[in-house]
Backbone and ligand atoms as CSV (ligand in chain L), in Angstrom:
chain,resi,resn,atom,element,x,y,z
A,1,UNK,N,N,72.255,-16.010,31.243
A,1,UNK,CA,C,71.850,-14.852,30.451
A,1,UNK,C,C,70.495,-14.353,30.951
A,2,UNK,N,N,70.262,-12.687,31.153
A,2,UNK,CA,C,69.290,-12.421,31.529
A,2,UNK,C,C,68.201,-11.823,30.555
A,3,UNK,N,N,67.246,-11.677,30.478
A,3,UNK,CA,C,66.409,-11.054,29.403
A,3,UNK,C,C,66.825,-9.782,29.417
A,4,UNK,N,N,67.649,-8.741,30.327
A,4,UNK,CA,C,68.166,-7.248,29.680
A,4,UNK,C,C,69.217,-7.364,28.557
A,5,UNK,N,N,70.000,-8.653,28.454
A,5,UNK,CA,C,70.895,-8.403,27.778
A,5,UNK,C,C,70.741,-8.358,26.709
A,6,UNK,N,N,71.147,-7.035,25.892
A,6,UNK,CA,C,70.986,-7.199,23.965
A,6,UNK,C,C,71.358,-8.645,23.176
A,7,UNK,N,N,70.768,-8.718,22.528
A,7,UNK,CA,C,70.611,-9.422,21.659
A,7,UNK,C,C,71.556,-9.183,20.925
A,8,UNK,N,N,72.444,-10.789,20.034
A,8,UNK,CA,C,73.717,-10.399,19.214
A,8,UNK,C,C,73.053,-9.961,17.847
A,9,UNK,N,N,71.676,-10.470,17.675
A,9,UNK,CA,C,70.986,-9.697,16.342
A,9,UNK,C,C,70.154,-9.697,16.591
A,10,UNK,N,N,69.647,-8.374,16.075
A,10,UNK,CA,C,68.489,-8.182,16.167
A,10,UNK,C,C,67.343,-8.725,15.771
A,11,UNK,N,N,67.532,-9.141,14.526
A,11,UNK,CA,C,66.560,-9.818,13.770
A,11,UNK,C,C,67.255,-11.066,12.965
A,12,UNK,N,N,67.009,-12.369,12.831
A,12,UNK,CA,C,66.982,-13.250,11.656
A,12,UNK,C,C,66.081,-13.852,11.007
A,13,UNK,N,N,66.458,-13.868,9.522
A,13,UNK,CA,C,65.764,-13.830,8.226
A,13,UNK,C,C,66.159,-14.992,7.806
A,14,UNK,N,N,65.261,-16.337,8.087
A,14,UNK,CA,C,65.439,-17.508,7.689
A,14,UNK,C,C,65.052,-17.775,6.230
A,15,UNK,N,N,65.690,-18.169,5.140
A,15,UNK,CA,C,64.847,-18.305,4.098
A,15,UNK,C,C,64.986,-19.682,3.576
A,16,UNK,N,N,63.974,-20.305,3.544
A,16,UNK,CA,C,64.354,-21.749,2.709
A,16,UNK,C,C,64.755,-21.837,1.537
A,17,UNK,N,N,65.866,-22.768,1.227
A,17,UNK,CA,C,66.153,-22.568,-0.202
A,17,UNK,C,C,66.229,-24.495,-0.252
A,18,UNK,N,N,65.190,-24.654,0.300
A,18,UNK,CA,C,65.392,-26.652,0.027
A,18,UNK,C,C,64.898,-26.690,-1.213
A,19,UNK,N,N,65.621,-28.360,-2.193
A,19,UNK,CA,C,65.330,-28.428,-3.327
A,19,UNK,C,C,64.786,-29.763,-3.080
A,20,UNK,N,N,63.948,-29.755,-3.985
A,20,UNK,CA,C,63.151,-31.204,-3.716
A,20,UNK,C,C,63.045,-31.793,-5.459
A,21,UNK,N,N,63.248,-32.897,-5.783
A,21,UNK,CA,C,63.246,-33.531,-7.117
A,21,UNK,C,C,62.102,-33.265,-7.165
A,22,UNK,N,N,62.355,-33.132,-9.108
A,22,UNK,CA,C,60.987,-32.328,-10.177
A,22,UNK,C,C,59.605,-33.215,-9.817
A,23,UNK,N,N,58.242,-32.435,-9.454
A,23,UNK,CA,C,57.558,-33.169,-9.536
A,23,UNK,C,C,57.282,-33.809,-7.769
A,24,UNK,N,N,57.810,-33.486,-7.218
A,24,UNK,CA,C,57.604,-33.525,-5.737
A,24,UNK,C,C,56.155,-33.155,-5.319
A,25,UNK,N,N,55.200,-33.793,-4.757
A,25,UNK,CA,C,54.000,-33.161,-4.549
A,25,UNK,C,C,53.915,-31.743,-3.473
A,26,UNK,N,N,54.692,-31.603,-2.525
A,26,UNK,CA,C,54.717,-30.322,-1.751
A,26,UNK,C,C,55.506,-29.345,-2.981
A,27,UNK,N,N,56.071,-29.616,-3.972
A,27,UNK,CA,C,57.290,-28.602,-4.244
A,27,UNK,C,C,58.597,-28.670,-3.471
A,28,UNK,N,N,59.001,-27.218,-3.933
A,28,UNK,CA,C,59.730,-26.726,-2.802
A,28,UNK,C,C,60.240,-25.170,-3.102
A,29,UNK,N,N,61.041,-24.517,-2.511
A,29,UNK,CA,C,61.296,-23.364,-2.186
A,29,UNK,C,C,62.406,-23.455,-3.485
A,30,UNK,N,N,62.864,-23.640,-3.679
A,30,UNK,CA,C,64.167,-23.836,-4.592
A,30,UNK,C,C,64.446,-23.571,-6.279
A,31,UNK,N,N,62.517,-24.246,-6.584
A,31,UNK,CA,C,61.899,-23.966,-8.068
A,31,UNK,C,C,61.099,-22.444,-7.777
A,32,UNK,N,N,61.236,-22.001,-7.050
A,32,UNK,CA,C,60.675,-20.852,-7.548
A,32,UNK,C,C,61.550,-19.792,-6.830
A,33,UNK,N,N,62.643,-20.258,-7.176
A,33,UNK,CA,C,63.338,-18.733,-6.963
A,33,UNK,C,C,64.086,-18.688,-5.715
A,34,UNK,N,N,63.879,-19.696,-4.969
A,34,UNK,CA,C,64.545,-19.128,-3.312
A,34,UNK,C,C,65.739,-18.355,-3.127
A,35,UNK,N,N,66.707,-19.596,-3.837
A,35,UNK,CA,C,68.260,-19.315,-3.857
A,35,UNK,C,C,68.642,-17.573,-4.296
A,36,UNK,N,N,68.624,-17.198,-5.246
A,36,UNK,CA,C,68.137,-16.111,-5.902
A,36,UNK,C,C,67.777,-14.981,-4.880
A,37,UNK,N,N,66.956,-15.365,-4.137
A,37,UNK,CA,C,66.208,-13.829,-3.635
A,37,UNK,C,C,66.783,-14.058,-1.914
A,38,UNK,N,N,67.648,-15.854,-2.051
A,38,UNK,CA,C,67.945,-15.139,-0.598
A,38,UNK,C,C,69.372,-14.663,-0.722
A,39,UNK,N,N,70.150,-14.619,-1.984
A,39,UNK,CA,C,71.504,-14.110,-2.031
A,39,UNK,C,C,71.407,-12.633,-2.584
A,40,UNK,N,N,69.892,-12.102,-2.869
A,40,UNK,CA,C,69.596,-10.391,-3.163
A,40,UNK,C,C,69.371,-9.936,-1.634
A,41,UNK,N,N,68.687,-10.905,-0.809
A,41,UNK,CA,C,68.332,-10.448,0.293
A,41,UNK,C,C,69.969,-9.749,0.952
A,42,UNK,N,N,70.859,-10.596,1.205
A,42,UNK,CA,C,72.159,-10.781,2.128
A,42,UNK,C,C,72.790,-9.569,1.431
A,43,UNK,N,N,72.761,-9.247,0.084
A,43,UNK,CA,C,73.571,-8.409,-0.855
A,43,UNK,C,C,72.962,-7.191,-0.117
A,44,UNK,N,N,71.490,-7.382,-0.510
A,44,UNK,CA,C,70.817,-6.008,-0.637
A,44,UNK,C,C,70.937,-5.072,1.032
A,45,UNK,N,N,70.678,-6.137,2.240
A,45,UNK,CA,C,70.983,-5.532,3.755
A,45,UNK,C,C,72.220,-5.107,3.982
A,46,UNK,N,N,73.135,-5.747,2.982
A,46,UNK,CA,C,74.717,-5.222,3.285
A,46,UNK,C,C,74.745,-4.274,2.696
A,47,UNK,N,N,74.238,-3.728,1.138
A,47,UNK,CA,C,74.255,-2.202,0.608
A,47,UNK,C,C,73.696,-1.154,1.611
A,48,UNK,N,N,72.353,-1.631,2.058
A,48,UNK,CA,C,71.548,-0.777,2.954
A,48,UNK,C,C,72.115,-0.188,4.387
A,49,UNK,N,N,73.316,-0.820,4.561
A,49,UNK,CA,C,74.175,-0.880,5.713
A,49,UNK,C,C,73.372,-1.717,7.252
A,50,UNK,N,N,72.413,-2.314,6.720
A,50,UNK,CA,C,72.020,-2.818,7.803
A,50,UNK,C,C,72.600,-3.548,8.427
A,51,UNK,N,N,73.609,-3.614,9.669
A,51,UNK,CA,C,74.633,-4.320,10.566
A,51,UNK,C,C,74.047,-5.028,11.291
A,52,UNK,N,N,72.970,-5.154,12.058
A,52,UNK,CA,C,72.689,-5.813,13.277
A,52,UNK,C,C,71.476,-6.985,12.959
A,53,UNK,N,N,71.515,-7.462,11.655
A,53,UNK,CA,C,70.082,-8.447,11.306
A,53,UNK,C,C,71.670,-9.755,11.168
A,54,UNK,N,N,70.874,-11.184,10.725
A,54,UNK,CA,C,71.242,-11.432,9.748
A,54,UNK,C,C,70.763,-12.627,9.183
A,55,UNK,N,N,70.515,-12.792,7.653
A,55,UNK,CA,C,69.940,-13.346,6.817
A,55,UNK,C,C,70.543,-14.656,6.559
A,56,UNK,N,N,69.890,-15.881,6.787
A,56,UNK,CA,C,70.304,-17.139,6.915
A,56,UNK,C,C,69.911,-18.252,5.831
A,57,UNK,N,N,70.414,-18.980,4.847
A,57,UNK,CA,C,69.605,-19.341,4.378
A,57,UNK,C,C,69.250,-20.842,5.203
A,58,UNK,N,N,68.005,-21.557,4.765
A,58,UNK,CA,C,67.199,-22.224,5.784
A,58,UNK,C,C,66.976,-23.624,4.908
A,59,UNK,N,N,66.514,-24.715,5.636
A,59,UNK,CA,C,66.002,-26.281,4.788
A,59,UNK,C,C,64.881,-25.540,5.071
A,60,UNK,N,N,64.218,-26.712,5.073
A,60,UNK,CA,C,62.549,-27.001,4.667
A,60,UNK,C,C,62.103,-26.649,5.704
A,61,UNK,N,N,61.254,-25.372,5.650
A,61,UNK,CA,C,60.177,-24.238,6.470
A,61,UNK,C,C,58.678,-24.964,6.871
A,62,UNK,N,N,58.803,-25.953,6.202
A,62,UNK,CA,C,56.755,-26.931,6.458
A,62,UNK,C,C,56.030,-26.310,5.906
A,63,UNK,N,N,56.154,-25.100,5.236
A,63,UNK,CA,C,55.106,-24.354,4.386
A,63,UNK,C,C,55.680,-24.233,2.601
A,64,UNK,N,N,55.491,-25.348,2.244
A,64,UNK,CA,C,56.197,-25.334,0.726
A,64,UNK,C,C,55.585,-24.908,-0.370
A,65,UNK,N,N,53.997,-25.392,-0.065
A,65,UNK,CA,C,52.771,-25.403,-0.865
A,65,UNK,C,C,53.140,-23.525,-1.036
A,66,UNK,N,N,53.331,-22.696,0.134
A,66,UNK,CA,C,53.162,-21.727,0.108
A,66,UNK,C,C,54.894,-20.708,-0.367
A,67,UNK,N,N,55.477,-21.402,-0.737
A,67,UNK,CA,C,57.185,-20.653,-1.249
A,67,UNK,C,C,56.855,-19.834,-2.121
A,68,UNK,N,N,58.418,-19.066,-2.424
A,68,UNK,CA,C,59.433,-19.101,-1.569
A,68,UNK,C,C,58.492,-18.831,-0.278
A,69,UNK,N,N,59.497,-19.371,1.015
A,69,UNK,CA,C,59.270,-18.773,2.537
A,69,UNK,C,C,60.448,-18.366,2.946
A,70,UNK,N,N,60.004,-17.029,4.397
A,70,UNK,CA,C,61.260,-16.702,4.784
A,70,UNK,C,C,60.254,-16.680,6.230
A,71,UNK,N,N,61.068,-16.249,7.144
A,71,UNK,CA,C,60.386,-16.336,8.459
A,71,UNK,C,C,61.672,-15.430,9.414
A,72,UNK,N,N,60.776,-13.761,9.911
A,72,UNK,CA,C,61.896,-13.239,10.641
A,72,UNK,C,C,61.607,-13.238,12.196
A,73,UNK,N,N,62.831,-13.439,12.330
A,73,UNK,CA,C,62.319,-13.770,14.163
A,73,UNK,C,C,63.370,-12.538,14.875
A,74,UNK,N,N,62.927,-11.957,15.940
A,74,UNK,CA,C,62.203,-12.842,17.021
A,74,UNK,C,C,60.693,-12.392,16.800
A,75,UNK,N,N,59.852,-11.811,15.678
A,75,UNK,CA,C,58.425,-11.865,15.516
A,75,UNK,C,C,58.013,-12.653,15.236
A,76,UNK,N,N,58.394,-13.981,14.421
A,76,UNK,CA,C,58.203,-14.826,13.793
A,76,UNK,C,C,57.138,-14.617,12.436
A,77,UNK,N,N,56.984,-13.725,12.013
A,77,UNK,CA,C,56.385,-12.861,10.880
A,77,UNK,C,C,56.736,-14.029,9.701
A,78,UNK,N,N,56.218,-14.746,8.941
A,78,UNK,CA,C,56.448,-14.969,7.612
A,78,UNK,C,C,55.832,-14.427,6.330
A,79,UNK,N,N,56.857,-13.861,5.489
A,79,UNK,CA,C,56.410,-13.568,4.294
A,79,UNK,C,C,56.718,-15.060,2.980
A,80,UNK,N,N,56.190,-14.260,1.989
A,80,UNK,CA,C,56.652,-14.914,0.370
A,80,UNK,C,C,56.495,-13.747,-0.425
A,81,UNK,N,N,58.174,-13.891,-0.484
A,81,UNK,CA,C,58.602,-12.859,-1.580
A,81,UNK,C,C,58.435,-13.577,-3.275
A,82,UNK,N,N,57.900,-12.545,-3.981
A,82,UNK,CA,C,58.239,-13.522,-5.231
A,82,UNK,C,C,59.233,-13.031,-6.322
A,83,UNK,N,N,59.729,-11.565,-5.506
A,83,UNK,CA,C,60.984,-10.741,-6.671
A,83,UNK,C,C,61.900,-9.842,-5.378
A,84,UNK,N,N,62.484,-9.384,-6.036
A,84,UNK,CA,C,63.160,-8.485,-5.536
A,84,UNK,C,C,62.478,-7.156,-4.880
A,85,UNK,N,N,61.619,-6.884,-5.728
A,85,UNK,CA,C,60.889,-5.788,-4.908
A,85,UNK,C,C,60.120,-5.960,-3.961
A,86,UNK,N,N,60.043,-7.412,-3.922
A,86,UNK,CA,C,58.918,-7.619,-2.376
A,86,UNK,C,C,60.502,-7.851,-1.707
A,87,UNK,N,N,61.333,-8.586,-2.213
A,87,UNK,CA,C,62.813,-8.296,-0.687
A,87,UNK,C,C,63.294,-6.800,-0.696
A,88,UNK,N,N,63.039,-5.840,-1.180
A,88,UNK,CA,C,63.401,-4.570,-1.090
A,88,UNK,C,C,62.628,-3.801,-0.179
A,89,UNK,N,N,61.109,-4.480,-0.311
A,89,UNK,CA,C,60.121,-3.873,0.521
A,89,UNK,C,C,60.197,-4.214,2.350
A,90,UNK,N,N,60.427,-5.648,2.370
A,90,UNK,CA,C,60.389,-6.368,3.350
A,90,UNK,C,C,61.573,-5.795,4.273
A,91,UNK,N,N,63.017,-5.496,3.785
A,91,UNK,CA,C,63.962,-4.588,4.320
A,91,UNK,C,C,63.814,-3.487,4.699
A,92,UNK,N,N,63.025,-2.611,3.989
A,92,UNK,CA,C,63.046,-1.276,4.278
A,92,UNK,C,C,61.229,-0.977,5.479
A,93,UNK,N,N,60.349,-2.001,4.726
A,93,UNK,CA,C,59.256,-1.580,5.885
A,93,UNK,C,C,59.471,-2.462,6.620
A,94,UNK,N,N,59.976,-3.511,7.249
A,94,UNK,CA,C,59.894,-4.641,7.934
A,94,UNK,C,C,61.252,-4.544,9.027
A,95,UNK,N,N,62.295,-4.301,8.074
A,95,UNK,CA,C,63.568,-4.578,8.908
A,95,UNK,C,C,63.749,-3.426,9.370
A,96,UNK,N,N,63.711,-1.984,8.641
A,96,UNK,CA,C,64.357,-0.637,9.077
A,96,UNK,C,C,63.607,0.278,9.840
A,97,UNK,N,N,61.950,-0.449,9.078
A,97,UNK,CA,C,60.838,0.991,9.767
A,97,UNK,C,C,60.059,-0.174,11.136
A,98,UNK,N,N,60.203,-1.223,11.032
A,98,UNK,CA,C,59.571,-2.013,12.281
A,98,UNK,C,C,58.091,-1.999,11.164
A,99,UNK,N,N,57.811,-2.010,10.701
A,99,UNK,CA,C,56.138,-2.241,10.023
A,99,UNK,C,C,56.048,-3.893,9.626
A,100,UNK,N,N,55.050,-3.901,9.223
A,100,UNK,CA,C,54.880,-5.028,8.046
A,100,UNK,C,C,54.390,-4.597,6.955
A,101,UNK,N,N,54.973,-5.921,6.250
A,101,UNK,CA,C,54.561,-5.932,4.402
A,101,UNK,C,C,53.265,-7.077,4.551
A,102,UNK,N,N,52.095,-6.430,4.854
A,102,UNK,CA,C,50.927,-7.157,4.801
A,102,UNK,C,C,50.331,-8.209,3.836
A,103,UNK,N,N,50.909,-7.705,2.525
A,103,UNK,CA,C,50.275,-8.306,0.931
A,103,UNK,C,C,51.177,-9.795,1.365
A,104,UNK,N,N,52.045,-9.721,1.237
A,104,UNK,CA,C,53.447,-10.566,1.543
A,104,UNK,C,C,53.448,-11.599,2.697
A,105,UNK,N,N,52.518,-11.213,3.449
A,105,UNK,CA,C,53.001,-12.027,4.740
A,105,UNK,C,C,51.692,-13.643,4.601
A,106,UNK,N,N,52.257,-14.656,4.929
A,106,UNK,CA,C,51.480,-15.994,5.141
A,106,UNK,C,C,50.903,-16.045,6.440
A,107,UNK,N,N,49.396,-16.484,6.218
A,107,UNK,CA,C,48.632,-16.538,7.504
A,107,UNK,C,C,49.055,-17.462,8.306
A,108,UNK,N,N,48.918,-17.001,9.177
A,108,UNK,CA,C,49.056,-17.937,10.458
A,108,UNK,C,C,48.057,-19.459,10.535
A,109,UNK,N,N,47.315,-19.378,10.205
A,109,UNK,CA,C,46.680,-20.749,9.851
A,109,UNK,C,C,46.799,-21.925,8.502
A,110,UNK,N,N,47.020,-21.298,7.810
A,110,UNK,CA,C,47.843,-21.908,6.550
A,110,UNK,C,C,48.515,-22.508,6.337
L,1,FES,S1,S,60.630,-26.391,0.707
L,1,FES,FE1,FE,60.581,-24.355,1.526
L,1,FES,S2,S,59.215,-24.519,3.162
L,1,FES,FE2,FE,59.441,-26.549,2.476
C-alpha cells in the first residue's frame, strides 16, 4: 500500500466505554455516561449522513481521570464530551467542517 491510496475512512472515533467496579480509584468512562453518548454519537453521524467516518466503541483510553474519552484519528485530537451537544458539536465542527471543538478537547500533557 502506498501513501496515495485513499483511505477506507476517513476518520475514526474511538470512544471508551470501559467499566471498572464502583469505587475504582482511576474511575472509568462507563460511570459517566460513555455508553450513552457513544451510541448518540453512531446514531447521530448516520442521521447527518456522514458515510466515510466511523465511530468505534473503545476499552480503556489511559486517560480515565479525564472521561468520558474519545480520540479521532488520523489527528489523534482527543475530546470529553459530557452530553450530546458537545457530540453534536464535535460532528459538525470537527468531523464535517475539519475545525476543532477547543473547550472539549484534553491536553496533550495530561
Ligand atoms: S476508562 Fe476510559 S480511558 Fe480509561
Amino acid at each position: 500500500m502506498t501513501a496515495e491510496q485513499p483511505l477506507y475512512f476517513r476518520q475514526h472515533i474511538f470512544c471508551c466505554t470501559n467499566q471498572r467496579p464502583p469505587g475504582h480509584k482511576r474511575g472509568c468512562c462507563a460511570e459517566k455516561g460513555a455508553e450513552d453518548l457513544r451510541n448518540y454519537m453512531k446514531k447521530r453521524a448516520k442521521e447527518m449522513g456522514i458515510k466515510d467516518i466511523r465511530v468505534n466503541g473503545a476499552g480503556c483510553l489511559d486517560r480515565c481521570e479525564l472521561g468520558p474519552c474519545i480520540v479521532v484519528y488520523p489527528e489523534g485530537v482527543w475530546y470529553s464530551p459530557k452530553n450530546e451537544a458537545d457530540i453534536d458539536e464535535i460532528l459538525v465542527k470537527h468531523v464535517q467542517q475539519g475545525g476543532r471543538v477547543e473547550r472539549l478537547m484534553l491536553p496533550p500533557s495530561e
